[in-house]
C-alpha positions as CSV (number, residue, x, y, z in Angstrom):
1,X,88.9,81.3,89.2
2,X,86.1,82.5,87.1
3,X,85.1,84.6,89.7
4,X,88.2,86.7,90.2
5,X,88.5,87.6,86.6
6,X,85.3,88.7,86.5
7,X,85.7,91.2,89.3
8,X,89.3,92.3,88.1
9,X,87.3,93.3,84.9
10,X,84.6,95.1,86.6
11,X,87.1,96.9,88.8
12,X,89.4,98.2,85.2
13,X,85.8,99.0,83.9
14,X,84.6,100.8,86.7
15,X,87.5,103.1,86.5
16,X,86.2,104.1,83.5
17,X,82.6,103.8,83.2
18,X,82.3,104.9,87.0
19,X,84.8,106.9,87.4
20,X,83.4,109.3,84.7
21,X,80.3,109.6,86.1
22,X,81.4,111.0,89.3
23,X,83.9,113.1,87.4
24,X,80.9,114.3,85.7
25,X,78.6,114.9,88.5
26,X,81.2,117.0,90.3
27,X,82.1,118.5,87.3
28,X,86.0,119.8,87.4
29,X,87.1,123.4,85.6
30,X,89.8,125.0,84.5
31,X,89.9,127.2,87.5
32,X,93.0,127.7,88.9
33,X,93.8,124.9,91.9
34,X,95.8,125.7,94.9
35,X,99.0,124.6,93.7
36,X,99.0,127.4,91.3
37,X,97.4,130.1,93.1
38,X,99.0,129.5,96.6
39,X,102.5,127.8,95.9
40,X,104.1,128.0,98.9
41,X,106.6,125.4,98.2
42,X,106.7,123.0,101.4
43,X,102.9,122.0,100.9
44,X,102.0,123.4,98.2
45,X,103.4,122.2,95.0
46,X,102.8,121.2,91.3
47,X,104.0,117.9,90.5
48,X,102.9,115.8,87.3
49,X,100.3,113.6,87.5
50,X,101.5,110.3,86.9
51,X,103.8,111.2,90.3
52,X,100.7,112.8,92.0
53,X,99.0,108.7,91.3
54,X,101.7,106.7,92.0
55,X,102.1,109.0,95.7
56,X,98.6,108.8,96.5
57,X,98.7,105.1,95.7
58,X,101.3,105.0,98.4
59,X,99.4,107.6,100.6
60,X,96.3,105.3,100.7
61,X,97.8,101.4,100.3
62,X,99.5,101.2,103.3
63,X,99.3,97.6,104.8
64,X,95.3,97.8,104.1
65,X,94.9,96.0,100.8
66,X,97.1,93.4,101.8
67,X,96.8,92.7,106.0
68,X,93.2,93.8,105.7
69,X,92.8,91.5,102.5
70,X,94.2,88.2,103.7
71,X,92.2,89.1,107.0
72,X,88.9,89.6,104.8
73,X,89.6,86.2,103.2
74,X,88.9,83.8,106.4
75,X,85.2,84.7,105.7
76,X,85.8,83.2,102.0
77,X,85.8,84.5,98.5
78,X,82.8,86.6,99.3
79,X,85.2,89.1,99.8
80,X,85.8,89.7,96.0
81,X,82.6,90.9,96.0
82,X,82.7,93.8,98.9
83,X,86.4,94.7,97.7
84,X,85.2,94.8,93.8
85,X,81.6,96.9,94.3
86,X,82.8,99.0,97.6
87,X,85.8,99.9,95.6
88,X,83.7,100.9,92.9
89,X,80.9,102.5,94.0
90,X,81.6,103.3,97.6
91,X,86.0,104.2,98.0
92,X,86.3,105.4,94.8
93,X,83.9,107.8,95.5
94,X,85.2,108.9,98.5
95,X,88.2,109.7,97.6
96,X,87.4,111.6,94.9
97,X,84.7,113.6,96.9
98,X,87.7,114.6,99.4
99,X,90.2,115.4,96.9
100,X,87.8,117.5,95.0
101,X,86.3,119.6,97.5
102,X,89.8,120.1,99.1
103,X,90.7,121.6,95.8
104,X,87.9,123.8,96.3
105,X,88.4,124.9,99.5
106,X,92.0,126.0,99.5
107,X,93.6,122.4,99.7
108,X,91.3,122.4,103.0
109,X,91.9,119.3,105.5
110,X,89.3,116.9,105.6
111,X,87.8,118.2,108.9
112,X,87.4,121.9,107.8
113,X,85.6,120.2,104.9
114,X,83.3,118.7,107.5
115,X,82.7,122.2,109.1
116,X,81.8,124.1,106.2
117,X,78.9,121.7,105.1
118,X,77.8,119.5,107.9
119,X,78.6,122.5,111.4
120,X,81.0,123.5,113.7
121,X,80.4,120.6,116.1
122,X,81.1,117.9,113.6
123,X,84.4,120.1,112.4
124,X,85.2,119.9,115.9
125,X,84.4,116.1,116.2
126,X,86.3,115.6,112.9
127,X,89.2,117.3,114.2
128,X,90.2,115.3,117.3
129,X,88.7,112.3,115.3
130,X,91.2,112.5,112.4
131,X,94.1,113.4,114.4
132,X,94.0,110.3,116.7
133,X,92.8,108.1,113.9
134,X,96.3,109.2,112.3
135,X,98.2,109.1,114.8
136,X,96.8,105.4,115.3
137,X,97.7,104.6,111.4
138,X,101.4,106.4,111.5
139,X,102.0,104.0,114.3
140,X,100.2,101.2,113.2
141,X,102.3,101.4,109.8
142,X,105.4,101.8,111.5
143,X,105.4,98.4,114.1
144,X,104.0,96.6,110.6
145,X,106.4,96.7,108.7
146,X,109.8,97.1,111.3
147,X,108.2,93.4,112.1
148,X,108.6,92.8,108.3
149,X,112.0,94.3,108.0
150,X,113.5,92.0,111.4
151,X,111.4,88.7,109.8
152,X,113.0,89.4,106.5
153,X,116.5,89.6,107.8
154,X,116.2,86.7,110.2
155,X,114.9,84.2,107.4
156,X,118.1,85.2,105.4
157,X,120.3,84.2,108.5
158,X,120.9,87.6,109.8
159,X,121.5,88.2,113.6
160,X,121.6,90.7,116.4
161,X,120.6,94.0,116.8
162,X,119.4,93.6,112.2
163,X,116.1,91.4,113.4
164,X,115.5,93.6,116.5
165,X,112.3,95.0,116.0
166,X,112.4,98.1,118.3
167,X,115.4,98.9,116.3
168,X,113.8,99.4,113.1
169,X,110.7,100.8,114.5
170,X,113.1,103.6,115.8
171,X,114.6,104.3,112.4
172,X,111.7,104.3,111.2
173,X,109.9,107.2,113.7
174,X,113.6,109.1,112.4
175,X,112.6,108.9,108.7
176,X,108.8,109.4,109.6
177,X,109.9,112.7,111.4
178,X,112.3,114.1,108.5
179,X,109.7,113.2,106.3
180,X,106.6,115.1,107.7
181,X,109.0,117.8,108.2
182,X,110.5,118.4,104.4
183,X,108.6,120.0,101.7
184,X,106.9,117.4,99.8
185,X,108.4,117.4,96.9
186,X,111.9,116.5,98.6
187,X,111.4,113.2,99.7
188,X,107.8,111.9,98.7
189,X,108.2,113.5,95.6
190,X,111.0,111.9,94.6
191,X,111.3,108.7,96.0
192,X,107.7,107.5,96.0
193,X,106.7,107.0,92.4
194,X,110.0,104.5,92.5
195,X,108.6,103.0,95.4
196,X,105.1,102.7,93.8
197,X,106.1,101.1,90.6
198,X,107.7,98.3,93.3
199,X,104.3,97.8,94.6
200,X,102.6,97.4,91.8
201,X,105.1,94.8,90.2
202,X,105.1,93.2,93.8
203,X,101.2,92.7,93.3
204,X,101.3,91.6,89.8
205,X,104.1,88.8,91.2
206,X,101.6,87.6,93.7
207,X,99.1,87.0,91.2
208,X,101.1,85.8,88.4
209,X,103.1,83.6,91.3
210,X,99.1,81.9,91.7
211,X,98.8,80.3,88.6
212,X,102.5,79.6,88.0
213,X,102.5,77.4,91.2
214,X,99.5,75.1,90.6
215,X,97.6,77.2,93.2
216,X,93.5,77.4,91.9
217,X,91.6,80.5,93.5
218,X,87.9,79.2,94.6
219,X,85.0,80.5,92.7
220,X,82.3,83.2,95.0
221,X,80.5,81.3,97.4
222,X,78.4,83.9,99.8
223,X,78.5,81.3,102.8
224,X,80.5,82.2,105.9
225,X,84.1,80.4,106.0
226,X,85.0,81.8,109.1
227,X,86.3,79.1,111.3
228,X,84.9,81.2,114.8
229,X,81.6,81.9,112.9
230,X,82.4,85.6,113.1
231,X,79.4,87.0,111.0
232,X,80.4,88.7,108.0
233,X,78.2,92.1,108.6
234,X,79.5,93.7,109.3
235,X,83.3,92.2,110.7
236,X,84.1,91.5,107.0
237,X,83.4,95.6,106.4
238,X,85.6,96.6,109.0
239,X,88.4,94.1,108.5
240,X,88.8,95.0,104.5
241,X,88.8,99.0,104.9
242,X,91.7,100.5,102.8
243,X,91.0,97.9,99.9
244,X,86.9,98.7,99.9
245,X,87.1,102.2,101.3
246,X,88.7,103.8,103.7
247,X,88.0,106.9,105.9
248,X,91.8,107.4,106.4
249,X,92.0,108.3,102.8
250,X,89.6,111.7,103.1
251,X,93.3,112.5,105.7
252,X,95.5,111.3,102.4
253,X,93.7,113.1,99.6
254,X,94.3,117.2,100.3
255,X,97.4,116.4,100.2
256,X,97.8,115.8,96.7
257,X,94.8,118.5,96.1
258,X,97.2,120.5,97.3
259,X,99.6,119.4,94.2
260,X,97.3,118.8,91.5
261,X,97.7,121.6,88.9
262,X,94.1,120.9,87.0
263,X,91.1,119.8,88.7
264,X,90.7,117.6,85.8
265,X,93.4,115.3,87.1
266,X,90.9,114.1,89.6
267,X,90.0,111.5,87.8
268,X,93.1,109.5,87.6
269,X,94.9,111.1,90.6
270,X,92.2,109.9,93.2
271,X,89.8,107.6,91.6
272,X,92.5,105.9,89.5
273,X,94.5,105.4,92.7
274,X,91.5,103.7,94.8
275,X,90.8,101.5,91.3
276,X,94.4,100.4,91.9
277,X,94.0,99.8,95.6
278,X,91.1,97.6,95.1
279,X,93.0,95.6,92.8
280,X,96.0,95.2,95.0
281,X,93.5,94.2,97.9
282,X,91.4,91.5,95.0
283,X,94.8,90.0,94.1
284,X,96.2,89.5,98.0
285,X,92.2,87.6,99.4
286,X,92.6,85.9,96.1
287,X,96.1,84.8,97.2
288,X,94.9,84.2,101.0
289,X,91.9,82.0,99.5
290,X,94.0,80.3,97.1
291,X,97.2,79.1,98.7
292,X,96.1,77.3,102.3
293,X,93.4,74.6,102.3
294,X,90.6,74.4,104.0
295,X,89.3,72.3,106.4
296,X,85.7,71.2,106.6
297,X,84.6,73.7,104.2
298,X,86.3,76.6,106.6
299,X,89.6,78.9,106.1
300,X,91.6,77.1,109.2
301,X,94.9,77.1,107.3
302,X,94.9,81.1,106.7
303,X,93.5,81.7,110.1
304,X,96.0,79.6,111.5
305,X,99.2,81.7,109.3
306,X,97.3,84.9,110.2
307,X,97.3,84.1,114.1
308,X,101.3,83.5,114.1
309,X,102.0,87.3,112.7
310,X,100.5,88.9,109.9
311,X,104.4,89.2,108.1
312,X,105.2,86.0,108.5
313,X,101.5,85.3,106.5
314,X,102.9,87.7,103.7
315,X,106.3,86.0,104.0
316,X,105.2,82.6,103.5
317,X,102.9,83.8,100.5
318,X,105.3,85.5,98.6
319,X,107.5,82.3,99.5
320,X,104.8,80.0,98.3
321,X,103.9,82.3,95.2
322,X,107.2,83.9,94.0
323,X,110.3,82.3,95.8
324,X,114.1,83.2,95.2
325,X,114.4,87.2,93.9
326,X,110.8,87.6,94.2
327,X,110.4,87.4,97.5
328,X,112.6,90.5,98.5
329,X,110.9,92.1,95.6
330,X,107.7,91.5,96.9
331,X,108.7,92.0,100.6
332,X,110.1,95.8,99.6
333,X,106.4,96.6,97.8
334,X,105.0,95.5,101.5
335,X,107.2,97.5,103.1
336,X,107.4,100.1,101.8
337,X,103.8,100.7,101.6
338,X,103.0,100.9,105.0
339,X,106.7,103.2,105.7
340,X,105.1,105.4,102.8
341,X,101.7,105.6,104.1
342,X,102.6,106.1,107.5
343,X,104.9,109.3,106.9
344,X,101.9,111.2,105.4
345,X,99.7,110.1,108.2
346,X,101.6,112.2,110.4
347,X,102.0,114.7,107.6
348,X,98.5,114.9,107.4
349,X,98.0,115.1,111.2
350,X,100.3,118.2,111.3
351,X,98.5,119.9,108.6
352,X,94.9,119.4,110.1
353,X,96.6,120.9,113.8
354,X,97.9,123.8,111.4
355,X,94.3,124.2,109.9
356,X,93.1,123.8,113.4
357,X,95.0,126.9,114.6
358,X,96.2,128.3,111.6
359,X,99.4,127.8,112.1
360,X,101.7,129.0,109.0
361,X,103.4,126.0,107.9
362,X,106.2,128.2,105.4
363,X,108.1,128.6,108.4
364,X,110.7,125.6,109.8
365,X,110.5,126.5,113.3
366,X,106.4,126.4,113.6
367,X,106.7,123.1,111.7
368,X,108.8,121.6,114.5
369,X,106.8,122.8,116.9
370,X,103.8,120.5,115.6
371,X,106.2,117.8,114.3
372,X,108.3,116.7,117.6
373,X,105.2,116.3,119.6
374,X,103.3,114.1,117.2
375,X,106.0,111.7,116.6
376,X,106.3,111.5,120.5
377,X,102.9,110.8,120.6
378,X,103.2,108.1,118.0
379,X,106.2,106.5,119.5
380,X,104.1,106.1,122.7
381,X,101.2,104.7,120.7
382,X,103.8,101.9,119.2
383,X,104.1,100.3,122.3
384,X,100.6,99.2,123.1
385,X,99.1,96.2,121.9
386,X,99.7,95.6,118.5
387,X,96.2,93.8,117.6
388,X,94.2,96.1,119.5
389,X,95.3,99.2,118.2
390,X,94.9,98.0,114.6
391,X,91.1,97.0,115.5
392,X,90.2,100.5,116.7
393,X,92.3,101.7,113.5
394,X,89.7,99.8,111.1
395,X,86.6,100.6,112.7
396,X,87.8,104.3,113.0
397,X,88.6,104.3,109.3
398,X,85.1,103.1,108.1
399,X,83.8,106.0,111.2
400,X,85.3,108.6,108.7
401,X,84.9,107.3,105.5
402,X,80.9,107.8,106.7
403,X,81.7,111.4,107.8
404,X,83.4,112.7,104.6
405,X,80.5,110.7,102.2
406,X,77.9,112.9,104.3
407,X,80.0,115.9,103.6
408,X,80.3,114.9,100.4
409,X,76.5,114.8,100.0
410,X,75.6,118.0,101.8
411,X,78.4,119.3,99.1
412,X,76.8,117.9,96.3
413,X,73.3,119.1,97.6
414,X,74.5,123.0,98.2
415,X,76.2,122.7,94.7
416,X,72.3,122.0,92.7
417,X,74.2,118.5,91.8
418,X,73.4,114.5,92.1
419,X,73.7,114.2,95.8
420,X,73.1,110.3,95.7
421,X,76.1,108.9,94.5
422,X,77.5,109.9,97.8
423,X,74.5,109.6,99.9
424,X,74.1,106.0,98.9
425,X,77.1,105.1,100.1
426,X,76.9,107.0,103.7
427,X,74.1,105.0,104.5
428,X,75.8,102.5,104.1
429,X,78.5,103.0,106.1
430,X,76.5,104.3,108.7
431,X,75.1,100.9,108.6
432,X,78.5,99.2,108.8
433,X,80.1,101.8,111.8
434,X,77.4,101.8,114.1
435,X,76.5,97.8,113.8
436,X,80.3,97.4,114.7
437,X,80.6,99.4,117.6
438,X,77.6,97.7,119.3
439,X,79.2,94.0,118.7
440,X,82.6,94.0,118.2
441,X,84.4,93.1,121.4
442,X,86.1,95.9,121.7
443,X,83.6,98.1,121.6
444,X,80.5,97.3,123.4
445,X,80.4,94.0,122.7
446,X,76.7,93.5,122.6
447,X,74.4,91.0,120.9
448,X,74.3,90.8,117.0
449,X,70.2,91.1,117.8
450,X,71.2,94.0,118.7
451,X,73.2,95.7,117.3
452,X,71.7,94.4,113.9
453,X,68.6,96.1,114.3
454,X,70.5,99.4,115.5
455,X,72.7,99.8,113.0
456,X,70.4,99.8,110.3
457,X,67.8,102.1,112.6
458,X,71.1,104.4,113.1
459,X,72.0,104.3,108.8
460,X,67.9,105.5,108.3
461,X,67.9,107.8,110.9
462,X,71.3,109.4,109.5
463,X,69.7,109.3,106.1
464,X,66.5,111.1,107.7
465,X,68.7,113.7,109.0
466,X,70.3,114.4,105.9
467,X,67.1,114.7,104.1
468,X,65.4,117.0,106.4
469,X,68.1,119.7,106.5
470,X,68.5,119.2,102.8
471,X,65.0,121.2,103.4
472,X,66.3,124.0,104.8
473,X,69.7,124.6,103.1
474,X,70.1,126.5,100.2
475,X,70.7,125.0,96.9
476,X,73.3,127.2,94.3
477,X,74.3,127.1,91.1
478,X,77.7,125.6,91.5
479,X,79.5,127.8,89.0
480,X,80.9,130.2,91.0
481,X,83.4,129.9,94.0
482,X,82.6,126.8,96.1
483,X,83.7,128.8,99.2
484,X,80.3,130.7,99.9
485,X,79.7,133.0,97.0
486,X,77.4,131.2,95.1
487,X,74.1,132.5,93.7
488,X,71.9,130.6,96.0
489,X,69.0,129.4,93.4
490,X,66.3,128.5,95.9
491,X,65.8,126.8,99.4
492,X,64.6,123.3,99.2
């Protein structure tokens, strides 16, 4: 129990202590942002900044920090320790990289980010690569939580065509399509920062709901709990994305760049929001560790809740943690977060096909030509395996959390500033994306002596890369416009 309060306190320090440093290294002005300059209000809008938090909170949560959470707890409490540091040093970053440089760049998607600083080929790569990884979340966080929704109602003796499934997940592609189609401030402006206070009080119910019910979360223990020995490198990486770090968040973050009306609101806005994230994701592998036993020294009771749905694991521990009022309270923060992450993933996905082939999005009629299809394309996508599609979902997000933190780095390097704190990071995700995709089963599959060694040859020979163009790019001062006109200092 020790354990988790000591990594809840490093997370609510980190936010400040860490946090500042990166706010420092990137160092925001009072230059006008695009929400003043290009206000075109339907993407482009000033909203406050304790609604810009609470919406990217929402943006970013999804069912990540929870589904991702309980499944990063069958390796054991270890997981406090990747959610705590990779939220820290390693998410929080990224999101603040991507937010930032978006601000820069004209509230710029995350793949032109991509081709400004690391080519055209990788913009190109990022492009189709962010499009289908969204497309992949928006469905993924629409079949979540219409599951949730038809669980709910069934447990409370509803009937019929209320616990259908396909039936919600239809209702919920009609409010994912009016959604990505409004102005932003219509809808997620308004009804998000209600929606995010429920998801916070929902977490702080499940934690409370530990102690208050006699459960006793298990101290750090780096030994694999796993009851099918799946190694923790790098599965456990993968598995606990959005509550570590998450590429799908470099989608989420220009679109509150594109909102923010100082810079300086960085801080809280993006960093603040991953802080929050990480805590949310601590409180629900606490909850997964704490309330099913363990047999033999392994996590058999939560694999076993996880295997028979991933709601009815959420239901039963805000049953076991909360009961009575709580329960719908702390099934509405679950669903709603993935309903509220989902719309902006197709949000997102129309803006980066607009940035693609700049496509004004003022007008209705060429927002509905990008809208209609996308939804299509989700609504497809929902009826594929379920499982499967959420696998390629978290190794695809930790793909492009590695992409942006190289972008990041070649920004930071171009920019005369301390390139590390992102390239540190990349590394290290390089590390965990290409180990995965040689031995998870569905990618190749191979041995873990293997891919072991391959993975961490990939992460150098990234690094090396990075270094050796580092040589031949020109460094600037960093105080003029970001978009090509610096005063280039000298070439490294």
């Amino acid at each position: 129990m020790i354990s988790f309060f000591v990594c809840l306190a490093i997370l609510i320090a980190g936010y400040f202590v860490y946090g500042a440093i990166v706010e420092k290294v990137y160092g925001p002005d009072d230059r006008q942002t695009p929400a003043v300059r290009i206000n075109d209000g339907v993407d482009f809008v000033v909203m406050p900044k304790w609604k810009l938090f609470l919406i990217q909170l929402l943006n970013i949560a999804g069912l990540g920090p929870i589904y991702g959470a309980l499944a990063g707890a069958q390796w054991g409490t270890s997981v406090f320790l990747w959610i705590t540091l990779g939220t820290i040093l390693a998410g929080g970053v990224h999101d603040f990289s991507v937010g930032f440089m978006s601000m820069r760049h004209d509230g710029a998607s995350v793949s032109e980010l991509t081709g400004m600083y690391l080519g055209n080929i990788m913009k190109t790569i990022m492009r189709i690569f962010s499009v289908v990884l969204l497309v992949m979340v928006g469905t993924v966080f629409a079949v979540g939580p219409a599951g949730l929704i038809s669980l709910l109602i069934g447990k409370q003796g509803g009937s019929g065509l209320l616990t259908n499934s396909t039936f919600w997940l239809v209702l919920i592609l009609v409010y994912y399509f009016i959604a990505t189609f409004v102005p932003i401030d219509k809808i997620i402006g308004k009804l998000y920062p209600v929606f995010g206070i429920c998801l916070i009080v929902m977490a702080i119910g499940v934690g409370i709901g530990i102690f208050t019910h006699g459960y006793t979360i298990p101290e750090i223990q780096l030994s694999n709990l796993h009851p099918s020995s799946t190694p923790i490198w790098p599965m456990m990486f993968v598995s606990v994305a959005c509550g570590a770090i998450s590429g799908f968040h470099a989608t989420q973050s220009p679109l509150m760049a594109r909102c923010c009306k100082s810079e300086k609101e960085s801080h809280m806005v993006f960093y603040g929001a991953m802080v929050s994230e990480g805590i949310i994701a601590l409180i629900w592998a606490a909850a997964g560790s704490a309330v099913y036993e363990k047999t033999g020294g392994i996590t058999s009771g939560l694999t076993e809740m996880l295997a028979s749905g991933q709601a009815a694991c959420v239901y039963d521990i805000c049953t076991k943690t909360m009961g009575g009022f709580g329960i719908v309270l702390a099934m509405l923060g679950v669903i709603a977060c993935p309903i509220t992450s989902g719309d902006t993933a197709f949000r997102s996905a129309r803006l980066v096909i607009a940035d693609w082939f700049k496509v004004d999005q003022k007008p209705y009629l060429k927002r509905l030509y990008l809208c209609v299809p996308l939804l299509l394309v989700g609504a497809l996508v929902s009826q594929l395996n379920y499982s499967v599609v959420w696998r390629y979902f978290s190794w695809s997000n930790q793909t492009l959390a590695m992409i942006a933190l190289w972008t990041a780095s070649m920004y930071l390097f171009r920019n005369g500033r301390m390139y590390w704190l992102t390239a540190i990071p990349a590394t290290f995700m390089s590390a965990v994306s290409v180990t995965y995709f040689f031995c998870a089963p569905e990618c190749l599959h191979l041995s873990v002596l293997i891919a072991y060694p391959v993975g961490l040859i990939a992460a150098v020979a990234f690094l090396g890369l990075f270094i050796f163009q580092t040589r031949k790019s020109p460094v600037t001062d960093g105080k003029k416009d970001d978009s090509g006109h610096h005063r280039h200092l000298h070439t490294a």
